[in-house]
C-alpha positions in Angstrom: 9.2 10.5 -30.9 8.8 12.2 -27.5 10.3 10.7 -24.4 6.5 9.7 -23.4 6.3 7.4 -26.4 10.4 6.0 -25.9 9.0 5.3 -21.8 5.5 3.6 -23.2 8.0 1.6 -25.6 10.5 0.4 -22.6 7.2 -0.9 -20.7 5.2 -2.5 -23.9 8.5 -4.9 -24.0 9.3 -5.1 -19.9 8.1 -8.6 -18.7 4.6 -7.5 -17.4 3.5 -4.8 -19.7 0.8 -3.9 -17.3 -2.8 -3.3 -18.6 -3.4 -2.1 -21.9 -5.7 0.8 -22.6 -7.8 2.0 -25.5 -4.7 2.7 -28.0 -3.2 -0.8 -26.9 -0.4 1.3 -24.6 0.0 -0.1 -20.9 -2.1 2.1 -18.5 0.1 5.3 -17.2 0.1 7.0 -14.0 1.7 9.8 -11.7 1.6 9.4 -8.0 2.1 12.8 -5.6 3.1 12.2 -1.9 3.8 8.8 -2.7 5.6 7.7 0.4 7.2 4.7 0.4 5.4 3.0 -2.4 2.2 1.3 -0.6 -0.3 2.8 -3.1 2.3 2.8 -6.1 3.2 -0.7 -5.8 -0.5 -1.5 -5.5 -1.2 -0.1 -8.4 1.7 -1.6 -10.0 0.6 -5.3 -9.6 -3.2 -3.6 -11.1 -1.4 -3.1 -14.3 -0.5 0.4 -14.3 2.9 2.1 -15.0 4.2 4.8 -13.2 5.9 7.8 -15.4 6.7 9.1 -12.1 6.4 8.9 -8.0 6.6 12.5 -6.2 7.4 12.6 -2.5 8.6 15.1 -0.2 10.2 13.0 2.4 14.0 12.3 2.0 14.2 9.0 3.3 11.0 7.7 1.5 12.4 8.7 -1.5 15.5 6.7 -1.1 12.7 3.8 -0.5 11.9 4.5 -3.6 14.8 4.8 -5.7 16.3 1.2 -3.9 12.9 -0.4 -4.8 12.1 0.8 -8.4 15.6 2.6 -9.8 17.3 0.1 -11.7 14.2 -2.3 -11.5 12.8 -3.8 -15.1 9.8 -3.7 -13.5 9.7 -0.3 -13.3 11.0 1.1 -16.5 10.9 4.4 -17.0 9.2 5.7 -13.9 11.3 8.8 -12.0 11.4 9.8 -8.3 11.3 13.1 -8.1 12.0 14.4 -4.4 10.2 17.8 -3.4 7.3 19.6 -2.7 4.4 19.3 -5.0 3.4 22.4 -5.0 6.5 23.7 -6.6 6.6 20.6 -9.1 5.2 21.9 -11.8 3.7 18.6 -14.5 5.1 20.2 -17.7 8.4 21.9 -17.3 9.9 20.2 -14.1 13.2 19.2 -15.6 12.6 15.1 -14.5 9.1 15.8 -16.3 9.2 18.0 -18.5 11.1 15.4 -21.2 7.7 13.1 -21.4 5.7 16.0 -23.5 2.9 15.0 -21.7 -0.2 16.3 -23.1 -3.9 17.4 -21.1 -6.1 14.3 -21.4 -2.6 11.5 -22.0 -2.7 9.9 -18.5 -4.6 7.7 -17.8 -4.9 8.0 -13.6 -3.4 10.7 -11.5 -3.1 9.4 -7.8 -2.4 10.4 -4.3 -2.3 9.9 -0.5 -2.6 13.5 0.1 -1.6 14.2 4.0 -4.2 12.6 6.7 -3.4 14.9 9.8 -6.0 17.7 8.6 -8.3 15.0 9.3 -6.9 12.3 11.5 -9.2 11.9 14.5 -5.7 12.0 16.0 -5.1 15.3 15.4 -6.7 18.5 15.6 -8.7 18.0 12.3 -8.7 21.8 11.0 -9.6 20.0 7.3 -8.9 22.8 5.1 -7.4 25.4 7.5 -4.3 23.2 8.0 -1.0 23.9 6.3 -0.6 20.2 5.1 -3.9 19.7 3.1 -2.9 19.2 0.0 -6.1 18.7 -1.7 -6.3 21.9 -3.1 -2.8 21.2 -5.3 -4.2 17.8 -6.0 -7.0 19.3 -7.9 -5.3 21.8 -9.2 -3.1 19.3 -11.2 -6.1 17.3 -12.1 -7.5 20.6 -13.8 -3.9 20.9 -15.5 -3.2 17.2 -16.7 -7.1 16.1 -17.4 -5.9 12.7 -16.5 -8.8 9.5 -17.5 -9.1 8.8 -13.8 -8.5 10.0 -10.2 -7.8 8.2 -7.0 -7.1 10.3 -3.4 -6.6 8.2 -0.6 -7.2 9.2 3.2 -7.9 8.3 6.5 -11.7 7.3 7.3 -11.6 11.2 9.9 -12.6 12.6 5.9 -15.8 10.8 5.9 -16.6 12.9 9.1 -20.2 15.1 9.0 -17.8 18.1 9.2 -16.2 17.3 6.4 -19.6 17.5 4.6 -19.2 20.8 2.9 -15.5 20.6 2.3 -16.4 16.9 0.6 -19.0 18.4 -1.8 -16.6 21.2 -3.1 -13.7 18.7 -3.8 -16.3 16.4 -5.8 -18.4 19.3 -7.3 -14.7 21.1 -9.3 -13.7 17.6 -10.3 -17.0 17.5 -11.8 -16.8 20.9 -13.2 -13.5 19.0 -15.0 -16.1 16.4 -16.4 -15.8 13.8 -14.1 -18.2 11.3 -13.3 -18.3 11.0 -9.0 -18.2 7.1 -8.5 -18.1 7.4 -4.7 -16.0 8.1 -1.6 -15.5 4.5 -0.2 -14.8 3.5 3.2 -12.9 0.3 2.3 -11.3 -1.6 5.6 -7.9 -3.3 4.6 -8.7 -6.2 6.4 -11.2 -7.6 3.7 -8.6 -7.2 0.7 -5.8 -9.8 2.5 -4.6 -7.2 5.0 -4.3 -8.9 8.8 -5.2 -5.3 10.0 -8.1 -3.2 10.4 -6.9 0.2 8.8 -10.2 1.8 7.2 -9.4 4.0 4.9 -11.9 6.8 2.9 -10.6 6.8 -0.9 -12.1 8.8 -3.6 -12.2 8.0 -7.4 -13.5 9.8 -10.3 -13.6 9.6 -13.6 -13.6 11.0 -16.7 -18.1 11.5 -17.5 -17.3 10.2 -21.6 -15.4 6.7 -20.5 -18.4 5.3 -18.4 -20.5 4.9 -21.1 -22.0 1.8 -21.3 -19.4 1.0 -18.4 -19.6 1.1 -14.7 -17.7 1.5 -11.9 -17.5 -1.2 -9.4 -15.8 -1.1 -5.6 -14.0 -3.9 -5.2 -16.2 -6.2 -2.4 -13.1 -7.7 -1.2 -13.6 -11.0 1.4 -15.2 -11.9 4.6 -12.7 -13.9 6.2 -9.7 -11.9 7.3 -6.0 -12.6 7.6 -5.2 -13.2 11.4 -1.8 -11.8 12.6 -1.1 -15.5 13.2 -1.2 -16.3 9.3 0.6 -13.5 8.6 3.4 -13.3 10.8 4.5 -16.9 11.7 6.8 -17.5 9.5 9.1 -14.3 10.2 8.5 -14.7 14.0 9.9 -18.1 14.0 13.0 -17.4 11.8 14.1 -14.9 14.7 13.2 -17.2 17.3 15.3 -20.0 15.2 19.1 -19.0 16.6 17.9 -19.3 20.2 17.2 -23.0 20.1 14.7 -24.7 23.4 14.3 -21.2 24.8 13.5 -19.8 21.5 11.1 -22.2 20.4 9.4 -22.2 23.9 8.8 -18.7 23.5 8.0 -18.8 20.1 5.2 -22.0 20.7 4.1 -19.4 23.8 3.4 -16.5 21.4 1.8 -18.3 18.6 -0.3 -20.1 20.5 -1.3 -16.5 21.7 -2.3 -15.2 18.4 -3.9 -18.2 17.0 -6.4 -17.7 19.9 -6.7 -14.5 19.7 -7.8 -14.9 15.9 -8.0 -11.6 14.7 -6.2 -9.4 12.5 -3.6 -6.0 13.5 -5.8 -3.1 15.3 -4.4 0.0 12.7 -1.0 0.8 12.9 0.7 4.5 12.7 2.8 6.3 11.3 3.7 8.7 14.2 4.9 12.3 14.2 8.4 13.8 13.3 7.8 15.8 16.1 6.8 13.5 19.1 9.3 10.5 20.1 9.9 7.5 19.0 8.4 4.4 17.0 5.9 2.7 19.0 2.3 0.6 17.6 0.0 3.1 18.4 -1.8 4.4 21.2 -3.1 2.9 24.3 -6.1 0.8 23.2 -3.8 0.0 20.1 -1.0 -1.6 22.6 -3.4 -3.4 25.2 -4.9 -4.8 21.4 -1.2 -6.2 20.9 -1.0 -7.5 23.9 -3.7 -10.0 23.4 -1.8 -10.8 20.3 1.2 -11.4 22.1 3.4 -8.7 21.1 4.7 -6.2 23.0 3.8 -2.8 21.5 5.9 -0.4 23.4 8.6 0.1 20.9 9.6 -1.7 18.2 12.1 -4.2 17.8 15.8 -3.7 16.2 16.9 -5.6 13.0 17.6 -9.6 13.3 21.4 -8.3 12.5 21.4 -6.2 15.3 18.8 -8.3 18.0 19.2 -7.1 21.5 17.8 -10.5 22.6 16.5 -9.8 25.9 15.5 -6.1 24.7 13.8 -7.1 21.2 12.2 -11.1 21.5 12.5 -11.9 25.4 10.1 -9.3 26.9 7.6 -10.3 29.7 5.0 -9.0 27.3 6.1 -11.0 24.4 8.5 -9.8 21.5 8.5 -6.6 19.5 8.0 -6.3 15.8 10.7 -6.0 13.1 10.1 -3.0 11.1 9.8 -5.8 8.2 7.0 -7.2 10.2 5.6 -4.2 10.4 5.5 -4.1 6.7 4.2 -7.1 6.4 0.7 -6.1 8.5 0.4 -3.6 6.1 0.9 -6.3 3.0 4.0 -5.4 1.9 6.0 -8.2 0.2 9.0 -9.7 1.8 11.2 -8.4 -0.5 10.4 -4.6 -0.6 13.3 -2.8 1.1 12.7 0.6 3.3 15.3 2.7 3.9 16.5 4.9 6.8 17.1 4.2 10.7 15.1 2.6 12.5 12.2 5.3 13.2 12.2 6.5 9.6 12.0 3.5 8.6 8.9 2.7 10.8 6.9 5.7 10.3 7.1 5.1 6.2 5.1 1.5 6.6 3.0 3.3 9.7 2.0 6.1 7.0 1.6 3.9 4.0 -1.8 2.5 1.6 -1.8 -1.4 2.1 -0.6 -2.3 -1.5 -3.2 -5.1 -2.0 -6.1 -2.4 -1.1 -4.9 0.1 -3.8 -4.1 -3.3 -6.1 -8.1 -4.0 -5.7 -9.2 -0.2 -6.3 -6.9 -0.1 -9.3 -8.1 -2.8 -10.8 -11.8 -1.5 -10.5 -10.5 2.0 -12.4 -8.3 -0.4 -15.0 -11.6 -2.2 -15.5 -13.0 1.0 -17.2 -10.3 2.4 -18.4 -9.7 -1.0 -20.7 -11.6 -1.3 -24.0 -15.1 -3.1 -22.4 -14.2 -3.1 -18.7 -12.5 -6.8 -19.7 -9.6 -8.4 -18.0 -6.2 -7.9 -19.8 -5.0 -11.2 -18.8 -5.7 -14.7 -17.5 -4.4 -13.2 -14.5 -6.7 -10.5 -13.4 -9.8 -11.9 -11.5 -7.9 -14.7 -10.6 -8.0 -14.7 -6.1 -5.6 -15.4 -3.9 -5.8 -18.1 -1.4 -3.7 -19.2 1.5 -2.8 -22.6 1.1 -2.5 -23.4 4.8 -6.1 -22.2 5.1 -7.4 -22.6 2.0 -9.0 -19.1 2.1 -9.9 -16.5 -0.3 -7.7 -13.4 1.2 -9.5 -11.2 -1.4 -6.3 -9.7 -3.2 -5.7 -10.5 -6.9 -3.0 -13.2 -7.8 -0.2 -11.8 -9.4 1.3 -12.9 -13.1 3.0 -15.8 -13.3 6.7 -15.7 -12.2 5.4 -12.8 -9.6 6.0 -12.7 -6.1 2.9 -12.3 -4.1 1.7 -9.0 -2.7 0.2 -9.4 0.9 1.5 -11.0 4.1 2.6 -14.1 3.9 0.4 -16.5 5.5 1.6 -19.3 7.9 2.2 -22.6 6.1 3.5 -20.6 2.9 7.2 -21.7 2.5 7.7 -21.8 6.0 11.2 -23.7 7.8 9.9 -25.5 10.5 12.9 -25.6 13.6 15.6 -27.8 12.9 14.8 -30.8 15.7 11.0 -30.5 14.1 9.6 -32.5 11.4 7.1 -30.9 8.7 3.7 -32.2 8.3 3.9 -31.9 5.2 5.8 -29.8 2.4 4.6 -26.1 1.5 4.3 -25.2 -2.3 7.7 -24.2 -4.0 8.3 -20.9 -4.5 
C-alpha cells in the first residue's frame, strides 16, 4: 500500500473523517503559501484533509506545526517549509512517500501573494517577483487535481487585470476545467466582524459538473459587530484592574455597541516597513469610533504594560489573539513568533469561516450528488446572545466553533456583577 493509502486510512478512522468523495475516501488537499492556516483550517472544518500545508515563512510554519503536528485532527498532513517553486509534488522527500498520482487529489489550494495586486502597493500584476500564479498553475497542470481554489485580495478584480485574468482562466481550461467564477466574497457576510473582500477563484474539473452545479456560498445579511465579537476577551483583560478596569471597559463597549459595525480590513504589513499597527489612516480613525486605539498593537495579557496596552486616551490596543479573532480564528489556535510576526500572520491570513463556506460549495460537487456528508453540513450558526444567523456552517458535534466569539457566548461577567442569565455550556 502506498503511503497515500496508510494517510487516507489514519483519517477514515480520526474522529471527523471529513467529507467523503466518490471512492468513499475523505476529500484530500494540498495548500501552497499557506500561512498561518486561515484558509487550511477553513477548509478543514469543510471536510477536507490536508496531505500537506507549504509555506515559505519561518515563523508561520512553526504556526503550523504547533497547531496541526501532533493533532488527531490532522493526521497525516506535513508542513513543509520552502519555496514552492523549488518543491517539486512528486519527488520532494516530505512528498514524495504519498505516490500521488495526476488526477488523485481532490482540490489544490492557495493564497498566492496579494502585493502584485494590493491597491497598496505598486500593483505590477505579473511583472512582480512575488506572483506566484504562474507556479500555481503550473502544479495544477502537473497534479490534475478535481478542484482549484486561489485566493486574493479584491485589487485582482481590477480592469487591468482583465487580460492577465483571462489567461489564468483560459490554461486552467485548456487543463479541462470548468470556470465557475472569480468571486468577490466580503468576510463580513460569512460570520467575520470585518469587511475584508476578497477576489477568490475556483475551478473545476469540466467531467464532475455534470448534472451538478456550482454554487457561491450567499452567506448572511446581518454582520457580526466588533462588539459581539470581542466582548468577551476585552473584559477578561480589563478583569484584574477592578473599578478602574470595569469603568473603562463599560466606557469602551458602550463605544462599539454604538458604533454597530464590524472591523474596517485589517493588514498584514511589510517585512520591510516598521512595526505592527491596524492599518492605514482611514483604517485607524475607523478604530477609533470603535474605541480602540489603532496605533500599535497591544502586548500579551502576561506581559500588559497597563497604561501602554488598555489605559490609552484613545481606548485600548488589541491582543494579537484579538486580532485573530476579527479575522475568525478560534480561541484556541496558537500563532507563533514575537509580537510583529505574530501580527502580520493573522493581518495576511483567509478568514477560516469564508474558506469553510467556499469549501463546502466545491465539497458539494466533489461528493457523489452534490449531498451533505453529514447532519452537520448545512446546519448555520447562530449567536445565542443575538439569535442571529452569522452565516458560517456549525461545526460536528464535540467541535469547537470557528469564528469570533460573539458576546453572551460563555462569557464571565466581573466578579461584584451578577449574570442575567447563564450562557450555554461549552
Amino acid at each position: 500500500m502506498s503511503l497515500l493509502g496508510v494517510r487516507l486510512g489514519h483519517l477514515l478512522t480520526s474522529r471527523r473523517g471529513g467529507t467523503l468523495n466518490s471512492s468513499g475516501k475523505p476529500l484530500t488537499s494540498i495548500e501552497i503559501c499557506a500561512g498561518a492556516g486561515g484558509q487550511a483550517l477553513g477548509l478543514h472544518m469543510a471536510g477536507f484533509r490536508h496531505l500537506a500545508l507549504l509555506e515559505i515563512d519561518k515563523f508561520a510554519c512553526r504556526t503550523l506545526r504547533a497547531n496541526v503536528s501532533g493533532n488527531p485532527e490532522w493526521a497525516g498532513c506535513e508542513i513543509v517549509e520552502g519555496d514552492v517553486k523549488e518543491v517539486d509534488p512528486f519527488t520532494h522527500k516530505q512528498l514524495a512517500e504519498f505516490g500521488l498520482q495526476p488526477g488523485e487529489l481532490d482540490l489544490l489550494a492557495g493564497g498566492v501573494p496579494c502585493p502584485p495586486f494590493s491597491a497598496a502597493g505598486k500593483q505590477l500584476g505579473e511583472d512582480d517577483e512575488r506572483d506566484l500564479f504562474p507556479r500555481m498553475l503550473e502544479l495544477v497542470g502537473r497534479l490534475r487535481p478535481k478542484a482549484v481554489m486561489i485566493e486574493n485580495v479584491r485589487g485582482i478584480l481590477d480592469t487591468k487585470f482583465d487580460e492577465y485574468r483571462e489567461r489564468i482562466v483560459g490554461e486552467l481550461k485548456a487543463y479541462g476545467y470548468e470556470f465557475c467564477g472569480w468571486e468577490l466574497i466580503e468576510a463580513r457576510r460569512h460570520g467575520v466582524p470585518q469587511l475584508r473582500p476578497r477576489a477568490v477563484l475556483v475551478m473545476i474539473a469540466k467531467e464532475l459538473l455534470a448534472g451538478v452545479k456550482f454554487e457561491w456560498p450567499a452567506g448572511a445579511e446581518e454582520v457580526v459587530t466588533v462588539a459581539d465579537a470581542l466582548a468577551e476577551t476585552m473584559r477578561e483583560r480589563y478583569e484584574p484592574y477592578g473599578a478602574r478596569g470595569r469603568a473603562v471597559f463599560d466606557r469602551w463597549l458602550q463605544a462599539a455597541t454604538e458604533r454597530g459595525t464590524e472591523a474596517p480590513t485589517l493588514v498584514g504589513g511589510s517585512k520591510k516597513h516598521g512595526g505592527a499597527d491596524l492599518g492605514p489612516s482611514r483604517a485607524k480613525a475607523a478604530w477609533a469610533a470603535l474605541g480602540v486605539d489603532a496605533m500599535g498593537v497591544a502586548n500579551d495579557p502576561d506581559a500588559c504594560v497597563p497604561e501602554r496596552d488598555l489605559f490609552r486616551a484613545n481606548g485600548p490596543m488589541l491582543t494579537v489573539e484579538q486580532a485573530a479573532i476579527i479575522q475568525g480564528f478560534p480561541r484556541d489556535w496558537a500563532f507563533e513568533g514575537g509580537k510583529t510576526a505574530r501580527y502580520r500572520q493573522v493581518g495576511n491570513a483567509f478568514p477560516p469561516p469564508v474558506a469553510e463556506a467556499v469549501g463546502r460549495a466545491i465539497a458539494a460537487v466533489l461528493r457523489p450528488g452534490g449531498q451533505p456528508s453529514s447532519a452537520a453540513d448545512g446546519v448555520r450558526m447562530v449567536i445565542p446572545a443575538a439569535g442571529r444567523d452569522t452565516g458560517i456552517a456549525a461545526p460536528a458535534a464535540g467541535q469547537p466553533p470557528v469564528g469570533p466569539t460573539p458576546a453572551g457566548y460563555g462569557q464571565l461577567p466581573f466578579p461584584e456583577a451578577e449574570p442575567e442569565h447563564a450562557g450555554p455550556s461549552a
